[in-house]
N, C-alpha and C positions, 0 to 999 in steps of 0.2 A: 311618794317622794315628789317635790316638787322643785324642778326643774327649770333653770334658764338656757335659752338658746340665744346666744348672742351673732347677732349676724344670720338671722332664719333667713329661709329665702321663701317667693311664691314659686322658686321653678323643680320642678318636680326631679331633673338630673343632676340638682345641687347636693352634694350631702346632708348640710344642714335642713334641706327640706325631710330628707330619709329618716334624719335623726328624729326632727318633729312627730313624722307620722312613725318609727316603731316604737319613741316613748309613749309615746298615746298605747299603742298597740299593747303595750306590755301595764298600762296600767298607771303609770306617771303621769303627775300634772304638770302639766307643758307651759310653758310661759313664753312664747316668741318673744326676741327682741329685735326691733330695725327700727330704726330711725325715717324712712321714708313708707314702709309697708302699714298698711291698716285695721286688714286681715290677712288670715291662709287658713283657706280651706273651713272658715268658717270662726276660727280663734283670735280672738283679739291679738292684736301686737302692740306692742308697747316700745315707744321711745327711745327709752329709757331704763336700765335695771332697777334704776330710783324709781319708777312710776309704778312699780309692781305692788300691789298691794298687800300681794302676802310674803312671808317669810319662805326664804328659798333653801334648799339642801346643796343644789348644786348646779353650779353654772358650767355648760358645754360651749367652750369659746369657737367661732368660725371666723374670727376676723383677724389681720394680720396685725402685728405686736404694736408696730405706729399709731391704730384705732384705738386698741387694748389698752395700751399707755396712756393716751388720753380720757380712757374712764374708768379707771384704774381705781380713784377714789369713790366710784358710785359702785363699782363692782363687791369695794371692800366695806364700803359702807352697807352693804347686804346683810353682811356678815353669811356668808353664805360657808358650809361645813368644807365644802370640796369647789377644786375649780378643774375642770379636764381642758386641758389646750390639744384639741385634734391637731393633725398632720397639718401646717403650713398657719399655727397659731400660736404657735408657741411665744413667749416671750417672759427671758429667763430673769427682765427686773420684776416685773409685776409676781413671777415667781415667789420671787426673793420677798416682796413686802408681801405676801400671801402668807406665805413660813412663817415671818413673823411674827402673825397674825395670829399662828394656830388653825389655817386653812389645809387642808391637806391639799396638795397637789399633785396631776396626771398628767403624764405626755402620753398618752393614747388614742383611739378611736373610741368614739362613744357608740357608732352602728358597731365596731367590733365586740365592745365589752359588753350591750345588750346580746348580742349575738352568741356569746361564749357565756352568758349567763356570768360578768366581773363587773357589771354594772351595779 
């Protein structure tokens, strides 16, 4: 499955770092997203969800709904299947035009849902 991490970090006590390295772990193609980072841990990062080159299944949000909102149309223009908004990413318009869309949407953890095998 291939996987967006929006808001990856390089710091290792970030979650978003955790998520990067147990979807690798478990077999998922990882796509970092940041805007200022280059690499992590040897993975390209990307921009942008628009720079991504290949077609994505699902985006793991780590950014607060203000950021979200603002690329909201590069997120949806992914067409990506599912979007999970972890704890403190949630953001109930982007939601709403997700639904719309035919996106399914998650308010969960994404280290949880790998972890309990709901990912």
């Amino acid at each position: 499955m291939n996987v967006a991490v929006i808001g990856a970090s390089d710091k290792p006590e970030r979650f978003s770092y955790q998520a990067l390295a147990l979807l690798k772990q478990k077999g998922h193609k990882v796509f970092p997203v940041h805007q200022r980072l280059k690499t992590i841990e040897g993975m390209a990062v990307y921009p942008s969800i628009k720079d991504i080159p290949e077609a994505i299944d699902t985006v793991s949000m780590y950014v607060a709904a203000d950021i979200s909102t603002g690329i909201a149309a590069d997120i949806l223009g992914k067409k990506p299947k599912r979007i999970i908004f972890n704890p403190g990413a949630e953001n109930p318009d982007l939601e709403q035009k997700a639904l719309a869309q035919g996106v399914i949407t998650i308010n969960d953890c994404t280290l949880v849902m790998l972890r309990t095998s709901t990912f």
